[in-house]
PDB file as gemmi writes it, atoms N, CA and C in Angstrom:
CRYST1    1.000    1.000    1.000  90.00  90.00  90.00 P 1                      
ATOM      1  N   UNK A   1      -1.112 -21.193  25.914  1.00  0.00           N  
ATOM      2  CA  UNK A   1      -1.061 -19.795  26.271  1.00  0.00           C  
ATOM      3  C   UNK A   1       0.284 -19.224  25.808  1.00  0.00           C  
ATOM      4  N   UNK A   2       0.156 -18.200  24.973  1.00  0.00           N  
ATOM      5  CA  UNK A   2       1.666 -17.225  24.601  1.00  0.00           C  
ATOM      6  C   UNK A   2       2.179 -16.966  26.013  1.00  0.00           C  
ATOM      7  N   UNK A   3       3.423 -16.549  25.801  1.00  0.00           N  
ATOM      8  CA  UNK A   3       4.583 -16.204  26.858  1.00  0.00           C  
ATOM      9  C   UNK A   3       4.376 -14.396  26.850  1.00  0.00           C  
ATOM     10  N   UNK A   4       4.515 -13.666  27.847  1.00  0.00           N  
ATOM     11  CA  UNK A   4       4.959 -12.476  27.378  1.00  0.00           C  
ATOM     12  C   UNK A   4       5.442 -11.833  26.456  1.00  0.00           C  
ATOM     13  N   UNK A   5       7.000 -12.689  26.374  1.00  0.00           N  
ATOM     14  CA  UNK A   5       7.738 -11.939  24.880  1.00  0.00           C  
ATOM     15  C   UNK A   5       7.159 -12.402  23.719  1.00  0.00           C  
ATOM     16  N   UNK A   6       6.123 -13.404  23.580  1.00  0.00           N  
ATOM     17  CA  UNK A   6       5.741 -13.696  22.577  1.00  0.00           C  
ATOM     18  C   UNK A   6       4.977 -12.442  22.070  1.00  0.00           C  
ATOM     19  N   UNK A   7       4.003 -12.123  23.331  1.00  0.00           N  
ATOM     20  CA  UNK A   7       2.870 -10.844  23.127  1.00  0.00           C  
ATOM     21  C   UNK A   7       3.508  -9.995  22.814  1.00  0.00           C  
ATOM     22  N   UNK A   8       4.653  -9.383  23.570  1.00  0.00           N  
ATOM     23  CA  UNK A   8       5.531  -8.231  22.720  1.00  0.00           C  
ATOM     24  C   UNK A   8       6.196  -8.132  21.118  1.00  0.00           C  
ATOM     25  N   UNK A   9       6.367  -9.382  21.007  1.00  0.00           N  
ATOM     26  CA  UNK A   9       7.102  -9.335  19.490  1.00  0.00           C  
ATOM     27  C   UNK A   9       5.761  -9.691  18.848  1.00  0.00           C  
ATOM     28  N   UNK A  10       4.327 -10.036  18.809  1.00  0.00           N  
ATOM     29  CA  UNK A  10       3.846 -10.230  18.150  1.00  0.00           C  
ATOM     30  C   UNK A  10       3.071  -8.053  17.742  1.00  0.00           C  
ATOM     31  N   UNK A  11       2.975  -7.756  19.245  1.00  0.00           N  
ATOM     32  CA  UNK A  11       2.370  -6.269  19.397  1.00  0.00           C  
ATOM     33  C   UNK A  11       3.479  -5.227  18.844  1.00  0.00           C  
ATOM     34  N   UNK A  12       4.716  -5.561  18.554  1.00  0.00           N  
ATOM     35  CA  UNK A  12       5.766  -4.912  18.345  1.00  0.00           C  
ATOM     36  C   UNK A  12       6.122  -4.653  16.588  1.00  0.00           C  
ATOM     37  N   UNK A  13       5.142  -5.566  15.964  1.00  0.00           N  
ATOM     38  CA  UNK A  13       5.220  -5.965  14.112  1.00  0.00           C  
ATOM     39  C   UNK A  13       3.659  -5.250  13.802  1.00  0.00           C  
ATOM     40  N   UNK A  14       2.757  -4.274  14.893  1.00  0.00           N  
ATOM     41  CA  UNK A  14       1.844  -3.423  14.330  1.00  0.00           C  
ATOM     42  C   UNK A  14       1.701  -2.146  15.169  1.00  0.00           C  
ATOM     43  N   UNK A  15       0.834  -1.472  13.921  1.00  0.00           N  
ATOM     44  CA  UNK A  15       0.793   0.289  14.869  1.00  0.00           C  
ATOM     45  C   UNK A  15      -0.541   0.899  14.850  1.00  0.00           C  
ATOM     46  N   UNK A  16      -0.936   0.130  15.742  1.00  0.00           N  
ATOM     47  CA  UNK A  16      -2.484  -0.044  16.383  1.00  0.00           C  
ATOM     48  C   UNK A  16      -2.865   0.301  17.567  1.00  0.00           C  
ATOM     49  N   UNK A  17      -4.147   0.971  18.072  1.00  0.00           N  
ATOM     50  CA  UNK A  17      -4.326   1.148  19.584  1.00  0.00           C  
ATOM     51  C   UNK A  17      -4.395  -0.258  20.350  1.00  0.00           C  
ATOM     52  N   UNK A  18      -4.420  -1.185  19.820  1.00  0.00           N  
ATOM     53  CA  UNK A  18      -4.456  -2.215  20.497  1.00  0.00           C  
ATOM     54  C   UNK A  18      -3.100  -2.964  20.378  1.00  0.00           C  
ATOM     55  N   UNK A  19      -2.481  -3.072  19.760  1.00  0.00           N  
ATOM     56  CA  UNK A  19      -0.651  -3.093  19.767  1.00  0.00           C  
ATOM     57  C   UNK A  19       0.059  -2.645  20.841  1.00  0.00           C  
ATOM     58  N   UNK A  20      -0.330  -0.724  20.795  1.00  0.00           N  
ATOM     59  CA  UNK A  20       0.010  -0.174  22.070  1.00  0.00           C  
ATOM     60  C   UNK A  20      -0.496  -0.160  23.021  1.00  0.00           C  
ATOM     61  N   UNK A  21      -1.725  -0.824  23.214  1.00  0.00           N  
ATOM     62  CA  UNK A  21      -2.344  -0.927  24.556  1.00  0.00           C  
ATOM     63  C   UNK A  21      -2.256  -2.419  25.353  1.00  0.00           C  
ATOM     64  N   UNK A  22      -1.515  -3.504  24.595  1.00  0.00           N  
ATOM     65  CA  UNK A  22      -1.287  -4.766  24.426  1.00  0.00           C  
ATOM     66  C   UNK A  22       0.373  -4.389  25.172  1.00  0.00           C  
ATOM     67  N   UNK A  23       1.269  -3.199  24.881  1.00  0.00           N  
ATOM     68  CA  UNK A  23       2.658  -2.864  24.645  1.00  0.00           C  
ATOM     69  C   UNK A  23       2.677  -2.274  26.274  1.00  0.00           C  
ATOM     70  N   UNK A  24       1.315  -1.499  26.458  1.00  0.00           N  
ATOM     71  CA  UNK A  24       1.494  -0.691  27.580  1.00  0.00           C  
ATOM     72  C   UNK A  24       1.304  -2.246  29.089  1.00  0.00           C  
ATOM     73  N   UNK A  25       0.752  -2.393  28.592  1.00  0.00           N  
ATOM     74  CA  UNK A  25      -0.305  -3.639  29.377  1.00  0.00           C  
ATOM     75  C   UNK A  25       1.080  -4.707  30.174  1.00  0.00           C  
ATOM     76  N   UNK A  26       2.245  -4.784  29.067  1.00  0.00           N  
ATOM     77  CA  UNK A  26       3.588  -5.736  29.335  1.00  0.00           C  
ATOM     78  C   UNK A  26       4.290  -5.093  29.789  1.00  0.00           C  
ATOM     79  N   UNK A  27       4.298  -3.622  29.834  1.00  0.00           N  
ATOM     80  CA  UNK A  27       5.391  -2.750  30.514  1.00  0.00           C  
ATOM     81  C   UNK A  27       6.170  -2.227  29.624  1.00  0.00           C  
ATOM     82  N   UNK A  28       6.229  -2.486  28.527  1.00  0.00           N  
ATOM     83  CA  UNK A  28       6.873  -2.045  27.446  1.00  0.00           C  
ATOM     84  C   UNK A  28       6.388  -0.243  26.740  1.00  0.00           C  
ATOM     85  N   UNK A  29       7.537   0.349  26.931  1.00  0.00           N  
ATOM     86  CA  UNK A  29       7.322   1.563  26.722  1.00  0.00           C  
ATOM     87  C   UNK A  29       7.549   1.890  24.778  1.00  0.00           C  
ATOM     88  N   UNK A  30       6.082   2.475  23.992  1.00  0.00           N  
ATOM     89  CA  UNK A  30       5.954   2.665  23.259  1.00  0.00           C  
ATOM     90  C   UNK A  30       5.085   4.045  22.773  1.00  0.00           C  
ATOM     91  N   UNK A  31       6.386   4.526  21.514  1.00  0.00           N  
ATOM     92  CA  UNK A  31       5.827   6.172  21.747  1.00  0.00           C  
ATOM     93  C   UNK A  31       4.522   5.830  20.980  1.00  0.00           C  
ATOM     94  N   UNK A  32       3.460   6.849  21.050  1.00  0.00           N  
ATOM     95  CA  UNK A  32       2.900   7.088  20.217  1.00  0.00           C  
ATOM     96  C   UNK A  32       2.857   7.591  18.683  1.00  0.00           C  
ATOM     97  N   UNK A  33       2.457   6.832  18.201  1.00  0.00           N  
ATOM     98  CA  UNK A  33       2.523   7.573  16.628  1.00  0.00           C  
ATOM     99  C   UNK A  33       2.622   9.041  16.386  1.00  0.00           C  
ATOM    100  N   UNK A  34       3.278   9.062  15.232  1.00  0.00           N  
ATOM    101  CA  UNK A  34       3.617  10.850  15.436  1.00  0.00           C  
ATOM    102  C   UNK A  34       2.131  10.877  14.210  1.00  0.00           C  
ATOM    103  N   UNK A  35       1.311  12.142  14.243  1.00  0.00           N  
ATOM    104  CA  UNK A  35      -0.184  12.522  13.436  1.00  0.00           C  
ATOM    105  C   UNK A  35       0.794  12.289  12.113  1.00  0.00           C  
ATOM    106  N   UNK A  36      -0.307  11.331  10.922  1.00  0.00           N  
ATOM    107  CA  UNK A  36      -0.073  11.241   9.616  1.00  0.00           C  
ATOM    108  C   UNK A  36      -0.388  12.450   8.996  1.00  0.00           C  
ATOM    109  N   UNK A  37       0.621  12.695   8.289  1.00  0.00           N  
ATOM    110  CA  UNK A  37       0.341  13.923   7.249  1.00  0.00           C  
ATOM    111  C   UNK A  37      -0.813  13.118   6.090  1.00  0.00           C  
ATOM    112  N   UNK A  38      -1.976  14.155   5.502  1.00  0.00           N  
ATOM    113  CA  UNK A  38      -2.937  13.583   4.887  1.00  0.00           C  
ATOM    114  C   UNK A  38      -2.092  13.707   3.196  1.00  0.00           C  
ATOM    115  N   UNK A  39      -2.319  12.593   2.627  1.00  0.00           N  
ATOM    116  CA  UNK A  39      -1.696  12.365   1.503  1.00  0.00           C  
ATOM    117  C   UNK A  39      -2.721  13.428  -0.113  1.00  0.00           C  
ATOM    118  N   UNK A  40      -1.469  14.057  -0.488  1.00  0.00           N  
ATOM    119  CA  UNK A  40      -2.420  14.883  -1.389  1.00  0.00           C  
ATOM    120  C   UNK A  40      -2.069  14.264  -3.066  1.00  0.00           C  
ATOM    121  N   UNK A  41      -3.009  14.451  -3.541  1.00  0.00           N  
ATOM    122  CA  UNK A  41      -3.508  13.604  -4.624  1.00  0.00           C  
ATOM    123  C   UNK A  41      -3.593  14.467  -5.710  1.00  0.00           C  
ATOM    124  N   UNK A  42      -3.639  14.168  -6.622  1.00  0.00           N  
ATOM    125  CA  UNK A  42      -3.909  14.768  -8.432  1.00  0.00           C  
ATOM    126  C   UNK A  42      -5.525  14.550  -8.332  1.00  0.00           C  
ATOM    127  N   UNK A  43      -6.259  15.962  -8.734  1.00  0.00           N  
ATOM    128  CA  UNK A  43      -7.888  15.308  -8.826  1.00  0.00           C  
ATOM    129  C   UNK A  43      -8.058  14.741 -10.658  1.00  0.00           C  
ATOM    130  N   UNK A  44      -6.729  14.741 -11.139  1.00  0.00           N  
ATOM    131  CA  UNK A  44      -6.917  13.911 -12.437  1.00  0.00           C  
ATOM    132  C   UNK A  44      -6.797  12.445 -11.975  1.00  0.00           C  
ATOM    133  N   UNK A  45      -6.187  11.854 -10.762  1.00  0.00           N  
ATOM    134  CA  UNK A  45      -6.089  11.221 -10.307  1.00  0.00           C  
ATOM    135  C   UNK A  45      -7.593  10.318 -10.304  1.00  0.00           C  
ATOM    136  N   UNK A  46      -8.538  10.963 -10.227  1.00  0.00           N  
ATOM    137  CA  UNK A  46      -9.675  10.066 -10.120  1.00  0.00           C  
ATOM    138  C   UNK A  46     -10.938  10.201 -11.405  1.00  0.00           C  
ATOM    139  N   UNK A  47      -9.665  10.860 -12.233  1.00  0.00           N  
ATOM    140  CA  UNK A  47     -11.081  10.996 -14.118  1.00  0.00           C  
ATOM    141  C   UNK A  47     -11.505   9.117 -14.057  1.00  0.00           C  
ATOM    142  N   UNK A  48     -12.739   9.507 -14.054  1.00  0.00           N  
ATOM    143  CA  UNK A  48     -13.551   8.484 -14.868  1.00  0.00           C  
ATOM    144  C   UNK A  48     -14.120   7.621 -13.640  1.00  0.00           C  
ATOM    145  N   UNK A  49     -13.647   8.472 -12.441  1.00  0.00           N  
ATOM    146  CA  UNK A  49     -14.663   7.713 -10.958  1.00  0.00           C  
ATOM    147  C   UNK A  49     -15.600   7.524 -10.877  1.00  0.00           C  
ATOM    148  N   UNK A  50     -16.358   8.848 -11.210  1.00  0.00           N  
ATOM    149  CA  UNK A  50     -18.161   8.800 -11.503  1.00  0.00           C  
ATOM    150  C   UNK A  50     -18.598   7.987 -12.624  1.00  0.00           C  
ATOM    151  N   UNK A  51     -18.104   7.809 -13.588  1.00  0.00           N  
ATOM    152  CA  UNK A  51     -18.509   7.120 -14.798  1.00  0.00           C  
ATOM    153  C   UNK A  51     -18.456   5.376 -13.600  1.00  0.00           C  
ATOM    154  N   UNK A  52     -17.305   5.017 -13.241  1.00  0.00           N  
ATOM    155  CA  UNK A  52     -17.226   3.837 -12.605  1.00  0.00           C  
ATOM    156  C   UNK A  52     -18.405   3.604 -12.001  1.00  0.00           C  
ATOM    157  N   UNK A  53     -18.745   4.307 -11.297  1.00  0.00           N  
ATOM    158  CA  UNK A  53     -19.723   4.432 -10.099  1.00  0.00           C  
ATOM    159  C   UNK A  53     -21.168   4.489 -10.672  1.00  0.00           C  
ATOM    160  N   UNK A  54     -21.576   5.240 -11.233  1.00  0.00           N  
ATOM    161  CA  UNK A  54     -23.208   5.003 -12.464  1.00  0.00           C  
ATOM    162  C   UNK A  54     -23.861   4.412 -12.390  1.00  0.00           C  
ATOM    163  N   UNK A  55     -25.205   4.231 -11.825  1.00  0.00           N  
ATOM    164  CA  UNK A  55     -25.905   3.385 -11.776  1.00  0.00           C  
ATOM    165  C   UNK A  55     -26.871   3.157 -13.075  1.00  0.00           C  
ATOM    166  N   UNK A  56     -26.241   2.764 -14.145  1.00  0.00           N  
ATOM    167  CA  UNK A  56     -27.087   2.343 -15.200  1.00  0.00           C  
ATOM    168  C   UNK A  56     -28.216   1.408 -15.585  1.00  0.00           C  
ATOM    169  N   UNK A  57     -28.600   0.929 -14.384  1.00  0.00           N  
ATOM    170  CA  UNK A  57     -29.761  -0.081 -13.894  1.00  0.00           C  
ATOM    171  C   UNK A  57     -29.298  -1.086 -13.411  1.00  0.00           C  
ATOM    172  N   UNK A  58     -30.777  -2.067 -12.560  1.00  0.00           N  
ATOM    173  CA  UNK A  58     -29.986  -3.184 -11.387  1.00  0.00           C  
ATOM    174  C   UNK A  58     -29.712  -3.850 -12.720  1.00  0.00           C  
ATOM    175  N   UNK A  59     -28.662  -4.692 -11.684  1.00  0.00           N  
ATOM    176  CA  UNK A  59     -27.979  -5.960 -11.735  1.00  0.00           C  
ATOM    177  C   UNK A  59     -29.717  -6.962 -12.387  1.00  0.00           C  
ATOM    178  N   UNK A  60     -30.429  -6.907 -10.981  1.00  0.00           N  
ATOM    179  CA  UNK A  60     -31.630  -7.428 -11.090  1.00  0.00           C  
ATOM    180  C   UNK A  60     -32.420  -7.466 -12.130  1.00  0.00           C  
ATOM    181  N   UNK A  61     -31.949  -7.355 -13.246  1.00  0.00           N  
ATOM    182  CA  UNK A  61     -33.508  -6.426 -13.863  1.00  0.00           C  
ATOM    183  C   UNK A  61     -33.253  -7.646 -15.106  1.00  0.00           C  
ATOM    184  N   UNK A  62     -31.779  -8.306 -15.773  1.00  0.00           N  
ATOM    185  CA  UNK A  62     -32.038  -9.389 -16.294  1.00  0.00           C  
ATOM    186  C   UNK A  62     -32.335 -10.477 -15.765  1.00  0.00           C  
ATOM    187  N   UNK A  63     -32.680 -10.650 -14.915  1.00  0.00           N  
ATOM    188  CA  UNK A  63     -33.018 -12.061 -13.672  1.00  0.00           C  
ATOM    189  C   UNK A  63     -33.722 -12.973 -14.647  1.00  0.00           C  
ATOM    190  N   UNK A  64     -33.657 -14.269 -14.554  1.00  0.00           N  
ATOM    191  CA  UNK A  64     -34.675 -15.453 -14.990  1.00  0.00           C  
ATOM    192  C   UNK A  64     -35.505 -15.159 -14.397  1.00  0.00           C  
ATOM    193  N   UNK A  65     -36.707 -15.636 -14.698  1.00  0.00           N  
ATOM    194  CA  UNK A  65     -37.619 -14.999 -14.193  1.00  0.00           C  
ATOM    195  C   UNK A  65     -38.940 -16.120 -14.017  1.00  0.00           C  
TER     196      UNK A  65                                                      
END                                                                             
């Protein structure tokens, strides 16, 4: 069985509801995450996604047969 401080330093190396609810649980006071700003992107950023994505026929269709 872990020790307490084990549970804290292990809940203390992530930033998870279960980290902080693991954090709250030991007595250990932990702020909440401040809201992530949503990361903005280049939509050249994703040329040639749809081409990736294409379903040009199954996989299946050369099968031994």
């Amino acid at each position: 069985m872990l020790a307490k401080a084990d549970l804290v330093r292990i809940a203390l190396r992530y930033d998870t509801s279960m980290s902080r609810a693991m954090l709250r649980a030991c007595g250990v006071f932990a702020r909440e995450p401040w809201p992530k700003e949503p990361v903005k992107v280049s939509v050249d950023r994703y040329d040639g996604m749809r081409a990736c994505f294409a379903n040009f026929g199954s996989p299946m269709d050369g099968r031994a047969g």
